[in-house]
C-alpha positions as CSV (number, residue, x, y, z in Angstrom):
1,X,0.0,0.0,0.0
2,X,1.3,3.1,-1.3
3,X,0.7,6.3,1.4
4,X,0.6,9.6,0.3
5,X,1.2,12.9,2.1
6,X,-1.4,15.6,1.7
7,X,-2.0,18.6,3.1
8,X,-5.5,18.9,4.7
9,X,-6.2,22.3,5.6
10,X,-8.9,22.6,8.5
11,X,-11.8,25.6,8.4
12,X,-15.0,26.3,10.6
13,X,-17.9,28.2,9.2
14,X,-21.0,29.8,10.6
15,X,-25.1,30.0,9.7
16,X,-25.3,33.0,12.2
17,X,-29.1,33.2,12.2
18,X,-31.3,37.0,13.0
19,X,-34.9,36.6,13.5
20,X,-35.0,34.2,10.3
21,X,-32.7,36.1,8.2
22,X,-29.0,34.4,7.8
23,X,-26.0,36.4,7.6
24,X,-24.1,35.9,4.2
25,X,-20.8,37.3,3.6
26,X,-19.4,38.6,-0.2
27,X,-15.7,37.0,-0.4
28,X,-13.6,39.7,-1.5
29,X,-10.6,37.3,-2.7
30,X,-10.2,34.1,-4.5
31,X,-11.7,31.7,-5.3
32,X,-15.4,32.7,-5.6
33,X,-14.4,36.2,-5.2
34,X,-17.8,38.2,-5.6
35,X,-19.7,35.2,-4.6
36,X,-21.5,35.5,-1.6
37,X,-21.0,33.1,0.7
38,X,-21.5,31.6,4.8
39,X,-18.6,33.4,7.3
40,X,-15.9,31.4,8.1
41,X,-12.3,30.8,7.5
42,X,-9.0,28.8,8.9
43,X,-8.4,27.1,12.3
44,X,-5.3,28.6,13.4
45,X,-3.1,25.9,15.5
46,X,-4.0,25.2,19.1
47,X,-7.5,26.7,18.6
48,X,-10.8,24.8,18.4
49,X,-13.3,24.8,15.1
50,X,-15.6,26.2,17.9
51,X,-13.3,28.8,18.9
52,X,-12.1,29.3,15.1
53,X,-16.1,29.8,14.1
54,X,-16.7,32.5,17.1
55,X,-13.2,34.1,16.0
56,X,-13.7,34.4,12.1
57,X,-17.6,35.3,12.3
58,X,-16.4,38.8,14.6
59,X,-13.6,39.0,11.8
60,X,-15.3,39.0,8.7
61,X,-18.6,40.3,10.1
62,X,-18.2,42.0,13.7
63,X,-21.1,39.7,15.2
64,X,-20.0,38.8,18.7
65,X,-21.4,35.5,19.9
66,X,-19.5,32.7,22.3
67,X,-18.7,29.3,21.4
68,X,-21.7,27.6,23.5
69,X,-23.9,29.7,21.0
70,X,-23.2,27.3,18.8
71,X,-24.8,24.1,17.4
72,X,-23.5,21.9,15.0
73,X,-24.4,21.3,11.2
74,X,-22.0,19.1,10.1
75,X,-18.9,18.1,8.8
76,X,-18.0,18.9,5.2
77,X,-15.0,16.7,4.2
78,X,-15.3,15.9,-0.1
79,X,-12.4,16.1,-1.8
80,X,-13.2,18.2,-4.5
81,X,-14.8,20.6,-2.3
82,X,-12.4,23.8,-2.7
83,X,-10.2,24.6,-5.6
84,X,-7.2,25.1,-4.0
85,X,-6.7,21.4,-2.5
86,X,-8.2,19.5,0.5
87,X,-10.1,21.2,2.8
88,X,-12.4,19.8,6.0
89,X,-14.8,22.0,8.1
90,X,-17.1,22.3,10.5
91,X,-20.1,24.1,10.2
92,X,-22.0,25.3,13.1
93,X,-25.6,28.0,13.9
94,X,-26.0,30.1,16.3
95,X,-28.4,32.8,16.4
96,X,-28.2,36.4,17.7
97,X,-30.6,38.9,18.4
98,X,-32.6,40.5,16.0
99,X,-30.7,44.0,16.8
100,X,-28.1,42.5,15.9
101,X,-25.7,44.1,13.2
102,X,-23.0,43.4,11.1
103,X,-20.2,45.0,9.1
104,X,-17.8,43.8,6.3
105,X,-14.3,43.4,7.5
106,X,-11.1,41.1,7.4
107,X,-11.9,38.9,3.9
108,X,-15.6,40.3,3.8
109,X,-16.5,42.9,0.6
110,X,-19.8,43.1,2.0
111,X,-22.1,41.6,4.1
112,X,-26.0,40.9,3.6
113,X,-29.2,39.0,6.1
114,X,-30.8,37.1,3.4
115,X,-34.2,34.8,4.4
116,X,-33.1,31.9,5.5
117,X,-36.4,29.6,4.6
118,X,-36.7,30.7,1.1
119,X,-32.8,31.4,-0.4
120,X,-32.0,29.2,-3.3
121,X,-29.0,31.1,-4.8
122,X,-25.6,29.3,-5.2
123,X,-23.3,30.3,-2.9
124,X,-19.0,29.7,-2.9
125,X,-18.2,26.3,-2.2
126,X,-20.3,23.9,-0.8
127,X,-21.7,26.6,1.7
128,X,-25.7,25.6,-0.2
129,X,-25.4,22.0,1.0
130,X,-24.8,23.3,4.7
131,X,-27.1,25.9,4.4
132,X,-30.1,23.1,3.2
133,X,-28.6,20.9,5.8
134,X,-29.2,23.6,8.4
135,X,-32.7,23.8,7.6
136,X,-33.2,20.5,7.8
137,X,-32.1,20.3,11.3
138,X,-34.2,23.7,12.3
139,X,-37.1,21.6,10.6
140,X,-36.6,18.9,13.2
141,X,-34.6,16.0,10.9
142,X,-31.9,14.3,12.2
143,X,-28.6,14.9,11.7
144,X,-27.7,15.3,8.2
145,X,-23.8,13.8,9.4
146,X,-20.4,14.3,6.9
147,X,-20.7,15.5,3.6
């Protein structure tokens, strides 16, 4: 058997959730730049995806929450699932207030609340399967497990 030495690069990503809207971010970079797309980013060494997901969603979008705000989606682990080599995350939801607010920053052109029930548009990624696979789970399914 023949082993093979591959970077895996590790990210967490968020469904931050406001009174039925979800917060989507527009990537200002590569790949997908000008897509819009879920907050999220790398896990930096010795942090947690949990701690990675509270730190990148206050980076890209200044939306504060803590890391027992958030619930799990699922894991997100195909090979072809970013162009620039393998990738696993974590996505997680949380929901904040509905005065909540947020502002482009770090990789973030712009941010948006879109409705979360009824968006069908592609987003970068795979961020539509985790999205569908959030409202499953707000729908009361079971969990949707690794994609």
């Amino acid at each position: 058997m023949t082993e093979t030495t591959a970077t895996v690069q590790l990210t967490a990503d968020v469904i931050c959730i406001r009174g039925g809207d979800m917060l989507l971010i527009e990537r200002a970079w590569p790949p997908y730049e000008g897509l819009f797309a879920l907050p999220g980013g790398y896990v930096e060494p010795g942090e947690t995806f949990r701690a990675a997901a509270v730190r990148e969603l206050r980076e890209e979008t200044g939306v504060r929450i803590a890391e027992d705000d958030l619930a799990l989606v699922g894991v997100y682990d195909r090979p072809d699932r970013d162009p620039r080599g393998r990738f696993v995350s974590v996505a997680y939801m949380a929901t904040v207030p509905d005065d909540a607010t947020a502002q482009a920053g770090d990789d973030a052109a712009a941010v948006r609340w879109t409705p979360l029930a009824t968006f069908h548009d592609a987003l970068a990624f795979d961020h539509s399967q985790i999205v569908a696979d959030a409202r499953h789970l707000l729908a009361g399914g079971n969990d949707p497990g690794e994609h």
